[in-house]
C-alpha positions as CSV (number, residue, x, y, z in Angstrom):
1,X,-110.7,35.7,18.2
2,X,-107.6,33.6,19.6
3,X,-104.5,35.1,19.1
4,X,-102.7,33.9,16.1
5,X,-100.0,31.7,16.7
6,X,-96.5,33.4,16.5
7,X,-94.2,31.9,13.3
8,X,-90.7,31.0,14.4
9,X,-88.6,33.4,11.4
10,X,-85.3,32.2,10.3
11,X,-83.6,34.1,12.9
12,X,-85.2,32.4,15.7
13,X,-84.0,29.0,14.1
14,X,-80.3,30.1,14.0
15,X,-80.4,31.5,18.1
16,X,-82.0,28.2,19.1
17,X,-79.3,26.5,17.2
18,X,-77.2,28.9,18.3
19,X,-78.0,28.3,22.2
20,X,-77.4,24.4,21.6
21,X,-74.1,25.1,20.2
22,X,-72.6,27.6,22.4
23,X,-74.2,26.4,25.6
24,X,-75.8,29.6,26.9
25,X,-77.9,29.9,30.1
26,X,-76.9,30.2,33.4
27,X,-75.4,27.0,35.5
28,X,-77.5,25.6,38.5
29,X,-75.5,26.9,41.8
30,X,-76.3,23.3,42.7
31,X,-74.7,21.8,40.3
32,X,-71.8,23.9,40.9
33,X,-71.8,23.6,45.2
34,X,-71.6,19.8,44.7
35,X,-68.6,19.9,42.9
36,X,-66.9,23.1,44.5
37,X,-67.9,21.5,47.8
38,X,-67.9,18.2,47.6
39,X,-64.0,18.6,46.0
40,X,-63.2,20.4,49.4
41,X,-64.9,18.7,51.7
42,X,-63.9,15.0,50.8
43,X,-60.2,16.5,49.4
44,X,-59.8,17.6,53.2
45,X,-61.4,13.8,54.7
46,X,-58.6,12.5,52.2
47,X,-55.8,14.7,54.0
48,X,-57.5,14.1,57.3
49,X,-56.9,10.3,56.8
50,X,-53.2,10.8,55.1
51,X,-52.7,13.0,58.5
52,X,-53.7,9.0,60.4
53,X,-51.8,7.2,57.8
54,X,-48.6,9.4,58.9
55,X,-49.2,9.4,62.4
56,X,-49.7,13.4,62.2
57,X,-53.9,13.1,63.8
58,X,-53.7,10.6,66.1
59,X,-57.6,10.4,67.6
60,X,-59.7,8.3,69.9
61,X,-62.2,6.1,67.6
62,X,-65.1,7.6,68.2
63,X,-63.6,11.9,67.7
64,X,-62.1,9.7,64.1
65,X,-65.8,8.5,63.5
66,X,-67.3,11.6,64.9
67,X,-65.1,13.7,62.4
68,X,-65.6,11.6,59.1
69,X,-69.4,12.2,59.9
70,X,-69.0,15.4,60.2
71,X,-67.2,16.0,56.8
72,X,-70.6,14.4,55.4
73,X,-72.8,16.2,57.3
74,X,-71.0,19.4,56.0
75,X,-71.6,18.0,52.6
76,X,-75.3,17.6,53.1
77,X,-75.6,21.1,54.2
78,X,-73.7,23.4,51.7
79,X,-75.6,21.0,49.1
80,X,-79.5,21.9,51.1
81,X,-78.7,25.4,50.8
82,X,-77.7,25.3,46.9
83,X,-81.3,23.1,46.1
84,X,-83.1,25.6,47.9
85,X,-81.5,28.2,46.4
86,X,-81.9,27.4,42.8
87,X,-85.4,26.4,43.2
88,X,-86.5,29.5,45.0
89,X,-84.9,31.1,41.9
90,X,-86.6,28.8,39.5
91,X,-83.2,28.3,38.2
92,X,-83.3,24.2,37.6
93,X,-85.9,24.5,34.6
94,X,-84.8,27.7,33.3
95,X,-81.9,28.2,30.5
96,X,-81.5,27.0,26.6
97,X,-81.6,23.4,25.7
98,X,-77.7,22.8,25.8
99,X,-78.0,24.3,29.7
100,X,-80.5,22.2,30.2
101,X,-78.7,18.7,28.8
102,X,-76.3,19.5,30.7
103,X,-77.9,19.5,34.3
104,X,-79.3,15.8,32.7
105,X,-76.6,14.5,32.4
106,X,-75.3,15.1,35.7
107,X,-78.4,14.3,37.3
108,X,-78.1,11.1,35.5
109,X,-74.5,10.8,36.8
110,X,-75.5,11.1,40.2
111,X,-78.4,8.0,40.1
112,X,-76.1,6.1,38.9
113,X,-73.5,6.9,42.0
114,X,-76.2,6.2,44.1
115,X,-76.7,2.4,42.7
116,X,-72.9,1.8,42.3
117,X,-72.9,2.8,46.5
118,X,-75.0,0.7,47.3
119,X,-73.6,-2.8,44.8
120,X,-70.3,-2.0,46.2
121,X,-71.1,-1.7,50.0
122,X,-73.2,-4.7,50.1
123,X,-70.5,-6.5,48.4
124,X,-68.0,-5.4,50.6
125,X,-70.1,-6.1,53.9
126,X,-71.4,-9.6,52.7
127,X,-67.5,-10.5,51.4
128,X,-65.7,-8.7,54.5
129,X,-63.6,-6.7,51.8
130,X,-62.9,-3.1,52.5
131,X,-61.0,-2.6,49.3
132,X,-64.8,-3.9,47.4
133,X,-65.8,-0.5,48.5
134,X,-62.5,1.1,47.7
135,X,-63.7,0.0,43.7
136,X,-66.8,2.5,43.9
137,X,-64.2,5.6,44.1
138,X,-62.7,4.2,40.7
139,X,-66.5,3.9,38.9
140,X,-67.5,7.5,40.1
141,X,-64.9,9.1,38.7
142,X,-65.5,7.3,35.3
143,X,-69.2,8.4,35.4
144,X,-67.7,11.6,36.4
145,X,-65.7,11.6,33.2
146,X,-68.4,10.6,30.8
147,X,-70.2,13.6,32.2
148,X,-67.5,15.8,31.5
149,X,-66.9,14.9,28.2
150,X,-71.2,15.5,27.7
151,X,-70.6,18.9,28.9
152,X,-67.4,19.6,26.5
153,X,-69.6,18.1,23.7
154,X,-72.3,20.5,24.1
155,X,-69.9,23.6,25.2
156,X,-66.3,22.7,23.7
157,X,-65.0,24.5,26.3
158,X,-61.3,23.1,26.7
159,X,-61.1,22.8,30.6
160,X,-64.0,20.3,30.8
161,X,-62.5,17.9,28.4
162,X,-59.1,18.1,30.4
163,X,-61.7,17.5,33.7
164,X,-63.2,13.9,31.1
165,X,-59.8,13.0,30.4
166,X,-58.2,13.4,33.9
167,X,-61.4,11.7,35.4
168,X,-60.4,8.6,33.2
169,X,-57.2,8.7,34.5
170,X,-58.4,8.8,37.8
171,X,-60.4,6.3,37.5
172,X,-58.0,3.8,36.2
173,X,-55.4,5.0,38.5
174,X,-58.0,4.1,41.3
175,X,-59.0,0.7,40.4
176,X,-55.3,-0.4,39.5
177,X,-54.0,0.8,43.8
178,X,-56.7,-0.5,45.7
179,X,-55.0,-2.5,47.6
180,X,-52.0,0.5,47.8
181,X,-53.9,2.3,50.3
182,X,-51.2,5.3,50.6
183,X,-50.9,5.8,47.2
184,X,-54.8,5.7,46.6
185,X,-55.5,8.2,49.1
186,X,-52.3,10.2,47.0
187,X,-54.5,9.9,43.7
188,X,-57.8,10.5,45.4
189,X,-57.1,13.5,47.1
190,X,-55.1,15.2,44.4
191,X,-58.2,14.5,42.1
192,X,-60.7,15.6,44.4
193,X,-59.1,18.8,44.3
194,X,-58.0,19.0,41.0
195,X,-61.3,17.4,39.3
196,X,-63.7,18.3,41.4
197,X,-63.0,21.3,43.4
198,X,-61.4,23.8,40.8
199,X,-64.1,22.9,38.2
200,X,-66.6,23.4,40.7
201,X,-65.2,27.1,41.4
202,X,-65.7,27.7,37.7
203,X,-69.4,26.9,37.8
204,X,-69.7,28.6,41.3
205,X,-68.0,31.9,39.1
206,X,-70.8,31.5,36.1
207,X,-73.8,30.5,38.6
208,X,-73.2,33.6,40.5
209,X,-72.7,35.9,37.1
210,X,-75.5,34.6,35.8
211,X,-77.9,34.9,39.3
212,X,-76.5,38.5,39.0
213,X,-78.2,38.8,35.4
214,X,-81.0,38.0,36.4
């Protein structure tokens, strides 16, 4: 005879709720590396080209070019590493629904960051307008934010509404100096840093505890 279907009891109701409210479930080390490392990385390009704007890293073209590359290639990596990582742990599909959403919506974030690249470097190619590109900073750190403010929806954990809030900031801040190129490079690198880094090292923290759980 087939086994009889299990009945969900009233207590199993109030965990799942329960899971959706508080968040549980480990975080994807992915989704933690591109924040923790992307914050670095870019945060130190940033420096690297305040260090030009001061006359501190004065470079031949092509070590400049072969440098800003470089950071990238970093980038591309730390970021390998994490996806292979999490899938060899079967950690992208695992964890409650709230875990989950979460992981969505940042996936979601990045397509998007991926379309505004590409409207804003066409744009800026076919109008011969660096500070066109300068605008795509400004929109990722408003997609950033919307993100943010998912994640302290689902977790009401205080530090990732002050990440939504200062992304908005950010992002106004960004769009209002682009043609103030020291003091965009100022705003970008602090936030980098300050919005992207240090809450990356939080979910670094929690990806690791919770790969220790397991």
């Amino acid at each position: 005879m087939p086994a009889k279907p299990r009945l969900h009891s009233p207590e199993d109701d109030l965990a799942f709720m329960r899971s959706i409210v508080e968040g549980g479930g480990r975080v994807p080390m992915t989704l933690a590396v591109c924040y923790l490392a992307g914050g670095l990385i870019y945060g130190a390009q940033c420096l690297f080209h305040l260090g030009q704007v001061f006359g501190v890293v004065r470079l031949p073209d092509l070590a400049n070019l072969i440098i800003v590359v470089g950071f990238t290639a970093a980038f591309l990596v730390v970021l390998t590493w994490a996806i292979l990582r999490d899938r060899k742990q079967g950690a992208l599909n695992r964890g409650p629904t709230a875990s989950r959403t979460l992981s969505a919506a940042f996936s979601a974030t990045g397509m998007a960051n991926t379309a505004v690249i590409i409207v804003f470097a066409v744009g800026a190619i076919r109008d011969k307008d660096f500070a066109i590109w300068l605008y795509y900073a400004a929109i990722v750190f408003a997609l950033q934010a919307a993100a943010w403010y998912v994640a302290w929806m689902l977790k009401r954990k205080g530090w990732m509404l002050a990440t939504a809030l200062g992304g908005w900031v950010t992002a106004v801040a960004l769009g209002v100096l682009v043609r103030q190129p020291l003091a965009y490079l100022g705003v970008c690198t602090i936030a980098l840093f300050l919005l992207f880094a240090l809450p990356g090292l939080i979910l670094f923290r929690d990806a690791r505890a919770g790969s220790k759980a397991v």
